[in-house]
N, C-alpha and C positions, 0 to 999 in steps of 0.2 A: 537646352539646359544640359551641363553636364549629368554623367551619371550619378556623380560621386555629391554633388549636388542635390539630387530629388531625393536620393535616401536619406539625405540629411532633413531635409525638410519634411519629408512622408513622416522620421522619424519624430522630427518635433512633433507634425502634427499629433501623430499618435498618443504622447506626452502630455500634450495641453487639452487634449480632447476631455481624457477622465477630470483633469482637474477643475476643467469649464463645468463638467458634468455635476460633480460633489458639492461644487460652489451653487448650483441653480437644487439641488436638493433642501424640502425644506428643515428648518430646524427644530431638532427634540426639542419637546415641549419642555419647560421645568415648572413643578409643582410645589410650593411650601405646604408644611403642615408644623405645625407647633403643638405643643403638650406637655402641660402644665405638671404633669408628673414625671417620673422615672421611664427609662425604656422598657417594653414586657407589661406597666400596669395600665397599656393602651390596647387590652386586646382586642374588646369591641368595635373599636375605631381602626386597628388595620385588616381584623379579618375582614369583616364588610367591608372598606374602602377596597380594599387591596381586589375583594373577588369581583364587585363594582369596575372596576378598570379592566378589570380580564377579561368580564361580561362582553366590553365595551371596545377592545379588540389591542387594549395595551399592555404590552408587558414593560413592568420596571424593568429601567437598566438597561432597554433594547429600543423602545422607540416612546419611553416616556423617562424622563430623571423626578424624583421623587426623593425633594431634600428635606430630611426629618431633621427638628431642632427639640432636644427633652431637658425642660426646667431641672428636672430632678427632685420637684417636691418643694422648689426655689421660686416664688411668683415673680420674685421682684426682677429674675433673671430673664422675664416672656422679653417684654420691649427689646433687648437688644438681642434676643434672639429675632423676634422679626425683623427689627433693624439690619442683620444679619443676611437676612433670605432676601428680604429688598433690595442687599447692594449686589445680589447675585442675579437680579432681574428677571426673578420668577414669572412666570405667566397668572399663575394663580395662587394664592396663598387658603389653606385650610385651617380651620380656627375653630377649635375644640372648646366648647365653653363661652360661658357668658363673657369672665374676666377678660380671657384672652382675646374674644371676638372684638371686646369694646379697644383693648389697644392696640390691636390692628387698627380698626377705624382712626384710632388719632395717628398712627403712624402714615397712613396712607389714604385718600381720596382719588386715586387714581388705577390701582393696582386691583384690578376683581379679588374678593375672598368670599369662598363659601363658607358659611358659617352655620355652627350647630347652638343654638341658645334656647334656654327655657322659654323664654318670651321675648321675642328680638323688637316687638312693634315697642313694649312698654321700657326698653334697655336703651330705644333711640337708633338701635343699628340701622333700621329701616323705615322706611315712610309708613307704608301699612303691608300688609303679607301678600295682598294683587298686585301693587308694582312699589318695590320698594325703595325705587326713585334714585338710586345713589351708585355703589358699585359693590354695595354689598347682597347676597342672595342665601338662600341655603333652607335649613330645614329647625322644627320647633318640634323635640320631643314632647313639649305640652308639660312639662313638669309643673310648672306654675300650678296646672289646674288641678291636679290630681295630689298637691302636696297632703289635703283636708282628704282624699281618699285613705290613705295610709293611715291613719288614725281613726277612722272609721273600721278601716278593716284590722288594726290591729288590737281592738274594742273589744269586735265579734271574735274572732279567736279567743281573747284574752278576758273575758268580761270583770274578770276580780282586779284587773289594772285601775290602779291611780294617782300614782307619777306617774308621767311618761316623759323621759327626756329623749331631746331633739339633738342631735351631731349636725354643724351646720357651718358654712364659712359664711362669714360677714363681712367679707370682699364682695362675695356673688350677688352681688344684685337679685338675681333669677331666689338665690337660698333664700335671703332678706322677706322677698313676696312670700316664701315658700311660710315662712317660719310665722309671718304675721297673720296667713289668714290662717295657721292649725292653731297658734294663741285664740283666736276669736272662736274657734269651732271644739275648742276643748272644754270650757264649764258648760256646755250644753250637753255635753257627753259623761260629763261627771268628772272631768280628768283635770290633774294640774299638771302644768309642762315648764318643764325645766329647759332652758336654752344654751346647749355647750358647744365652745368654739373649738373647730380645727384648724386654726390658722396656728402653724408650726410651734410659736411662742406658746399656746396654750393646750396642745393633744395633750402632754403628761397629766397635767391639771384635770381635764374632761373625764380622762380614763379615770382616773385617783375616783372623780366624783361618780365615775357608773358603778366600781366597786362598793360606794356607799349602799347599805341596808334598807334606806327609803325608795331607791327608787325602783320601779317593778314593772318598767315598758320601756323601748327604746324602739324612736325613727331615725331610721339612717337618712339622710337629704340625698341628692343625687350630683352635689360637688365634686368634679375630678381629683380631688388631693383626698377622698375618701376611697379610694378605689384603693389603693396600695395596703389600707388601715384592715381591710373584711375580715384576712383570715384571724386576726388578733383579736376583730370586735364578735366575731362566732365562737373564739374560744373563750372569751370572758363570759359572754351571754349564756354560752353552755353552763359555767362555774356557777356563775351566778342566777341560775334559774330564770333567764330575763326574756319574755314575748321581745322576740324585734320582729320591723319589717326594714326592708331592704330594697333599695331601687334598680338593682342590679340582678338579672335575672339568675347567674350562675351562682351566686351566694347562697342559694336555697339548695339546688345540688354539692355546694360545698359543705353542708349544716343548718345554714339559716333558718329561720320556722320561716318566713314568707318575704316574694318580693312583688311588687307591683309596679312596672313601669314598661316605658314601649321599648318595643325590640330594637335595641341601639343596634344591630347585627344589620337589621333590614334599613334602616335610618341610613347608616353610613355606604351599605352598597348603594342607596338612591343619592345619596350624596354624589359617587363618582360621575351621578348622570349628569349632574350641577356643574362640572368638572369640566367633562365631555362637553357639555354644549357649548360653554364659556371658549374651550379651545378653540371650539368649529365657528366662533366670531359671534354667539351671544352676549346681548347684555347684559348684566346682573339685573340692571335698574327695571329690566321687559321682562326678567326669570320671576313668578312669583313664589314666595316662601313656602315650603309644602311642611304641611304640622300631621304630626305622629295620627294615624287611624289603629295601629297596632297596637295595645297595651294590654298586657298581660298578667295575669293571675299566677302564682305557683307555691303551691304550700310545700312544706316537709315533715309529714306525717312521725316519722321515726324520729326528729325532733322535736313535735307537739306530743308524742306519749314524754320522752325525757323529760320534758317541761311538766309535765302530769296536764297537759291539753289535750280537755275532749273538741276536736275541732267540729262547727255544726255541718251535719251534712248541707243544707243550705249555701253553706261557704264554699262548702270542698264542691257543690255539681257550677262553682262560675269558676272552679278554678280552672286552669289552660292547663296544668302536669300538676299532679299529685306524687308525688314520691314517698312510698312507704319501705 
């Protein structure tokens, strides 16, 4: 072989070698995530997702893609955002809420999503929480169960309450359970309960109605399209002297007198394990659903003296932070 010959050839090989190479490399994973609100009122869900994946040896951007889709406070807009993440051929899709969880499931039967719902077994997403049979898997903060706690404990705080209105989307399925068993658990308690919608067409209407002088208790539900509403419903509750609880646990170091719910912080890092496994060739349908052990107490003392609340110590030695 000539000389001028092998260099040519040495050279291609050279050439083709890295590109054989990059081609047998495998491919970044892609992730959907949807959210049913605005960007920023998902903190919960990316701080914990985000340090869940880091945990877990990935960084966005470098060897995971992480395609976020935000409604903006727009429901009707979730479907074609997943529709959206689908035709990008996501490996996994993440599905914040009951709403959004259930139209992923119509959108796809094939595509894994882990998914975050109050009660996934009684919403349909899954068989039962040991194997949930399908391709869907994830985690139950337990909200269903604990909706009749928050009116219980906002009772014991508040003993001279009796309205207490409820903030609640009657989209959510998961809110609907939430709202039907604190109806049944309130003339036991001596209380009557007011039922008010946050579905966009009606917030002005609801607020109008908590400004009203009857009512003297207020449950926040734990619907994502309330998340964005807190700092407006802490300064109304301020104005108008009103016990709330809140499902949210930073709302009480914002003002709130009290929240009660599990650490969505801890929920969503164990979600990215749900993630993780799925990548590494798990099946949703063999993942079983893992429900909230964490839930949490937290009062705001320097907003129960504003309120002119003696809180009982009894209350304050289960709560998880007291803030005076």
């Amino acid at each position: 072989m000539k000389r001028r010959n092998f260099i040519t050839l040495l050279g291609g090989a050279v050439v083709a070698w890295p590109l054989a190479a990059r081609a047998q490399q495998p491919a970044v994973p892609r992730v959907g995530y949807v959210w049913s609100g605005a960007r920023g009122t998902d903190v919960y869900n990316q701080t914990g997702f985000r340090q869940g994946l880091a945990d877990r040896g990935y960084v966005v951007g470098r060897n995971l893609v992480l395609e976020e889709r935000y409604a903006d406070g727009k429901p009707e807009r979730v479907p074609a955002l997943i529709a959206e993440l689908l035709t990008l051929n996501v490996d996994v899709l993440v599905t914040p809420g009951t709403p959004t969880s259930l139209a992923a499931q119509r959108a796809t039967s094939t595509v894994p999503i882990v998914c975050m719902s109050g009660d996934p077994v009684r919403m349909g997403l899954v068989a039962s929480l040991a194997r949930p049979g399908g391709n869907i898997t994830g985690l139950s903060p337990l909200s269903g169960e604990y909706g009749v706690k928050w009116l219980e404990l906002l009772k014991e705080a508040a003993p001279k309450v009796h309205r207490v209105a409820v903030l609640w989307n009657p989209d959510n399925p998961t809110n609907a359970n939430q709202v039907e068993l604190v109806q049944k658990a309130a003339p036991a308690l001596g209380l009557e309960l007011t039922a008010l919608s946050v579905r966009p067409a009606d917030i002005e209407n609801s607020f109008a109605a908590l400004a009203e002088t009857g009512l003297d208790g207020l449950i926040v539900t734990d619907d994502p399209s309330l998340i964005p509403l807190i700092p407006r419903l802490i300064a109304l509750t301020a104005e108008r002297h009103l016990p709330a609880i809140y499902p949210f646990i930073d709302s009480v170091r914002r003002g709130g007198l009290m929240s009660y719910s599990a650490n969505l912080f801890k929920l969503w890092q164990r979600a990215a394990g749900y993630v993780d496994r799925i990548l590494k060739g798990a099946r949703p349908a063999e993942l079983p659903v893992e429900q909230a052990t964490d839930v949490t107490l937290n009062i705001n003392l320097k907003t129960a003296k504003a309120l002119g609340l003696d809180i009982p110590m009894t209350l304050l030695g289960r709560a998880d932070e007291v803030i005076e």
